[in-house]
C-alpha positions, 0 to 999 in steps of 0.5 A: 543836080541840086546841091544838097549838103546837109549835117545828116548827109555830112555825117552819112558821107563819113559812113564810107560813102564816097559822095553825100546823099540827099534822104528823102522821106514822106514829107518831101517824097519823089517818086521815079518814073522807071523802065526796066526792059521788061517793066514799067514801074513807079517807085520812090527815090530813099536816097540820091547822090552824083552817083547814084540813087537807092530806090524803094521798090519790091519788084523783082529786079536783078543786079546789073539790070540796066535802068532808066528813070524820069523825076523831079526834085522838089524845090527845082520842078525840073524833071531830071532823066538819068540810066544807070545800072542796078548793082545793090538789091535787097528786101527793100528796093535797089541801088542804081549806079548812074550811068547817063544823068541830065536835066532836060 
């Protein structure tokens, strides 16, 4: 995974989050392939960490759903395979807690 430390993730890291997060936004979208077992989906990525990655989404997903999902990060152009488990939801999309992350 890139190493992504900038101020706004230094400072989101002092929030109580246990590892620095990389926002992304319109300009520099990424957008996940994702598979739950019971969909297929698009969503893009709000945010991604070494532990995990919040996506937007309003499909109806569960806590503690496991989750798989394919995407790239801009600068490297290498898609990136992680699974993870769902363990936030909200109005706005999920929390994926990763479980297996690697680059193929």
């Amino acid at each position: 995974m890139e190493n992504y430390t900038s101020q706004s993730a230094q400072a989101q890291n002092f929030e109580g989050r246990r590892d620095v997060r990389k926002r992304f936004n319109k300009i520099q979208p990424i957008v996940a392939a994702c598979r739950t077992m019971d969909s297929s989906f698009e969503a893009f990525i709000q945010d991604v960490s070494s532990s995990g990655v919040f996506i937007k989404t309003s499909r109806p997903l569960l806590a503690g759903q496991e989750i798989a999902m394919t995407f790239i990060f801009p600068r490297t152009r290498e898609p990136v395979m992680a699974t993870g488990e769902i363990v936030r939801v909200s109005y706005r999309g999920v929390g994926v807690k990763f479980k297996v992350f690697f680059k193929s």
